[in-house]
C-alpha positions in Angstrom: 143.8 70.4 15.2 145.8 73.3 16.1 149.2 74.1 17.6 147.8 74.9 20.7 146.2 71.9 21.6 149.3 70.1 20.8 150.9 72.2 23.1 148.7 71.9 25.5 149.2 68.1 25.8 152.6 68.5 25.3 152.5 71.3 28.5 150.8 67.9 30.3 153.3 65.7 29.7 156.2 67.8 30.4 154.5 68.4 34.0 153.9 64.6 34.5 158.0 64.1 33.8 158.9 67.1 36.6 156.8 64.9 39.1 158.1 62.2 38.1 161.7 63.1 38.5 161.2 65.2 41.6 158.9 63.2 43.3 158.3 59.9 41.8 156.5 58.4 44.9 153.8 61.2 44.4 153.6 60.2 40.4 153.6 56.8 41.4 150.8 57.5 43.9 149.1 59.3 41.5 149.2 56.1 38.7 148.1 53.8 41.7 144.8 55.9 42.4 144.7 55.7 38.6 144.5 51.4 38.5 142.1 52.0 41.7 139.3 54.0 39.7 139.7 52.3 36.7 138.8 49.1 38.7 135.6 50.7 39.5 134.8 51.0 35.6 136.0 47.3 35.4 133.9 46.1 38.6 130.5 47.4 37.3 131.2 46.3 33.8 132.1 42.2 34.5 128.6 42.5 36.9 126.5 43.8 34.5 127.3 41.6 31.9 127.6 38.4 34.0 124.2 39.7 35.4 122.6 40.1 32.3 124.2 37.6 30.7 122.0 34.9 30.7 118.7 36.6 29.8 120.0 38.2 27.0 124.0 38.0 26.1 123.9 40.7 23.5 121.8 43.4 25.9 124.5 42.2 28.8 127.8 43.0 26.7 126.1 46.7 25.8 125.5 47.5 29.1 128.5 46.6 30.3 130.2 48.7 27.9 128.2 51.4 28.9 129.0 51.2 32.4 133.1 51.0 31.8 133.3 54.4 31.0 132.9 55.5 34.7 136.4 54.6 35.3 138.1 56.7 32.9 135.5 59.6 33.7 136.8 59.5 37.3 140.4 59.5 36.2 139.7 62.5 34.6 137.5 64.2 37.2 140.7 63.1 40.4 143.4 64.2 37.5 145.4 60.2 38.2 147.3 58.6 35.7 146.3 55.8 33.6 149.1 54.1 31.6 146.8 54.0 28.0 146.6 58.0 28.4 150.5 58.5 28.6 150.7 56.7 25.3 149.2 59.8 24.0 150.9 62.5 25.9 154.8 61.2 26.2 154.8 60.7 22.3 153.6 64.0 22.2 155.8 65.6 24.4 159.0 63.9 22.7 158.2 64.9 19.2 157.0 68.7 20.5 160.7 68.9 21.5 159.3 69.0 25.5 160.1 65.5 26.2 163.2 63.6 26.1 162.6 60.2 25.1 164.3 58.6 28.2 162.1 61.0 30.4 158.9 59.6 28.5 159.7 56.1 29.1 160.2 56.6 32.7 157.2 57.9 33.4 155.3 55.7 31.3 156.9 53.0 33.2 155.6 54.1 36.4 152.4 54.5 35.2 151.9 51.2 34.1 153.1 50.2 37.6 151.4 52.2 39.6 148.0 51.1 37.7 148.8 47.8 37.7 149.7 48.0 42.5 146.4 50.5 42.1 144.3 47.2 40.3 146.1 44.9 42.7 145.1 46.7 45.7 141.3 46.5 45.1 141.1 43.1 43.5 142.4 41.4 46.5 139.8 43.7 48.8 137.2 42.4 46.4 138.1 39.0 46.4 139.2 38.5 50.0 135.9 39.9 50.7 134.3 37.2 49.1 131.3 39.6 47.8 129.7 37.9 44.4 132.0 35.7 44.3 130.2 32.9 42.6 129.0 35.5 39.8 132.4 36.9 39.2 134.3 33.6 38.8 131.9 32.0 36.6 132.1 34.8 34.1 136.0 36.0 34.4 136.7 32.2 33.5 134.9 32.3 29.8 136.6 35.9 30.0 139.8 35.1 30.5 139.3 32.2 28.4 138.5 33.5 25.3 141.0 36.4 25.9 144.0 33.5 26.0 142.3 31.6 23.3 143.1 34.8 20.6 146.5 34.7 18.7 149.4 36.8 19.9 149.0 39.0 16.8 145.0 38.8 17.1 146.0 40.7 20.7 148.5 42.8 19.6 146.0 44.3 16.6 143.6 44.9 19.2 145.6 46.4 21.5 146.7 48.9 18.7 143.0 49.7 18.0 142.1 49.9 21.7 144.4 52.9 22.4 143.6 54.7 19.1 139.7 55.0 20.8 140.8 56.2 24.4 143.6 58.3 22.9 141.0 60.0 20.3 138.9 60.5 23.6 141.8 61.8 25.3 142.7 64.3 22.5 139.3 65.4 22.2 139.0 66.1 25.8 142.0 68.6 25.4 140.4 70.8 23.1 136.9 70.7 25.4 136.4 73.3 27.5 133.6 72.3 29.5 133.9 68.9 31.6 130.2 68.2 30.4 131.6 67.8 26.7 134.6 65.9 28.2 132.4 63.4 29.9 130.2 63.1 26.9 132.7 62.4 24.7 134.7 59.5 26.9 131.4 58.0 27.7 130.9 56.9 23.8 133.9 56.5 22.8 135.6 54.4 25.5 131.9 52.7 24.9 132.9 51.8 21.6 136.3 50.2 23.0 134.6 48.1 24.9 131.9 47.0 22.6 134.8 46.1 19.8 136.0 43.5 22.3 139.7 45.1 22.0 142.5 44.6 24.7 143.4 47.5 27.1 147.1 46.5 29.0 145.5 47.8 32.2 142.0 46.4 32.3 143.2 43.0 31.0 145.7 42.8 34.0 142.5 43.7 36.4 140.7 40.7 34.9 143.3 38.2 34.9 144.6 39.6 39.0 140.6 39.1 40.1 140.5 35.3 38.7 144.0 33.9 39.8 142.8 35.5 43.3 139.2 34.3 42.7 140.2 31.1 41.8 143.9 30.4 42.7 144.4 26.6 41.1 143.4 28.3 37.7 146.1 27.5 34.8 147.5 29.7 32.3 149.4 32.3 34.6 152.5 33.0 31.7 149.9 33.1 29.0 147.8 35.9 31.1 151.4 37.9 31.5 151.9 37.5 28.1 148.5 38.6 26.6 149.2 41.8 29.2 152.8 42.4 27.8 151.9 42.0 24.0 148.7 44.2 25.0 150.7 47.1 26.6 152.9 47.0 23.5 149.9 47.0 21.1 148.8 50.2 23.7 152.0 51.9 22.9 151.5 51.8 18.8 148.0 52.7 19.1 148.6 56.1 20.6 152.1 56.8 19.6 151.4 56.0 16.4 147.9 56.4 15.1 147.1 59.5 17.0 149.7 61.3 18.6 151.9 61.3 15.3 149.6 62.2 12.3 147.9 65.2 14.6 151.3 66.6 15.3 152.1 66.3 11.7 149.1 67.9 10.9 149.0 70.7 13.7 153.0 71.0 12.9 152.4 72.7 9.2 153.5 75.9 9.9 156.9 75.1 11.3 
């Protein structure tokens, strides 16, 4: 874990906040496009497994993690912004010296934003659309109900280990040169996210968008924004804390 890596990330969040404040419609812009390709990872993953599903359950959950990873490979590959990723960066920038903590926020606050208009955007094209409509409302209601059905501090633990997988990913990326190894190593990690059943802010706000518009009479609207707000915090510790933190420590021993 050296220096330079942490400076490297540090170097990216620093560059995120300077578009931010200079032109936050173009970071915003750039977190919506974000949202809009992690949808894609979301899309293929809810069809696979509600697809699979009832041959074999177990076969339709690992396919479907295998198929999330897309998204987060196409975030990488377009260089958008995905709220889960900042948790990394910002932290990292603010204890580097880079970042001031008030300039981290913001930009993490657009993020999440942006994703979130990004999500929005393409769950209403999906669902106005009509396309597998049936398929996709029958399985984002056991979803969404076993998501609500978890304890606030089930979600928030989750949440926390959720981040600590996409910002290891993330991390790891940095120190890759070669977008092969880059790819490789989001595929089976973010895979593993998924397969632990953990809660990631963005993509549980694309599965509870998709079923209020899927099925507008559904209950439980507060209890969706509240799983999504304790998530997002959860988010926040997961990369601030269990990543970005100990590997500056570590990389800091010199100074």
């Amino acid at each position: 874990m050296q220096w330079e890596t942490l400076e490297a990330i540090s170097g990216g969040a620093l560059k995120s906040v300077h578009e931010a404040e200079a032109t936050p419609l173009r970071y915003l812009m750039r977190a919506l496009i974000g949202g809009m390709l992690l949808f894609i990872g979301v899309f293929l993953s809810i069809m696979t497994s509600a697809l699979i599903q009832d041959l074999n359950p177990g076969l339709g959950k690992v396919l479907g993690a295998f198929v999330f990873p897309i998204g987060l490979i196409l975030i990488l590959m377009f260089g958008a912004q995905l709220y889960t990723s900042t948790c990394l960066y910002q932290p990292m920038g603010v204890l580097t010296g880079k970042v001031k903590i008030s300039q981290g926020v913001k930009v993490m606050v657009l993020c999440f934003i942006g994703n979130m208009i990004g999500l929005a955007l393409l769950c209403e094209l999906l669902a106005g659309g009509g396309e597998q409509r049936e398929i996709l409302a029958g399985y984002l209601h056991h979803l969404v109900e076993g998501r609500l059905a978890v304890a606030p501090m089930q979600t928030f633990l989750r949440a926390i280990l959720c981040n600590f997988y996409i910002c290891v990913s993330s991390f790891v990326g940095y120190k890759m040169t070669s977008e092969t190894g880059k790819i490789t190593v989001i595929f089976f990690v973010i895979a593993g996210f998924v397969l632990s059943g953990t809660d990631h802010s963005i993509a549980n706000g694309a599965y509870f968008m998709l079923y209020k518009m899927l099925e507008p009479t559904a209950e439980g609207g507060l209890a969706m924004l509240a799983n999504v707000v304790i998530a997002t915090v959860g988010n926040f510790i997961g990369g601030a804390v269990l990543v970005a933190l100990p590997t500056w420590y570590i990389g800091n021993e010199k100074k």
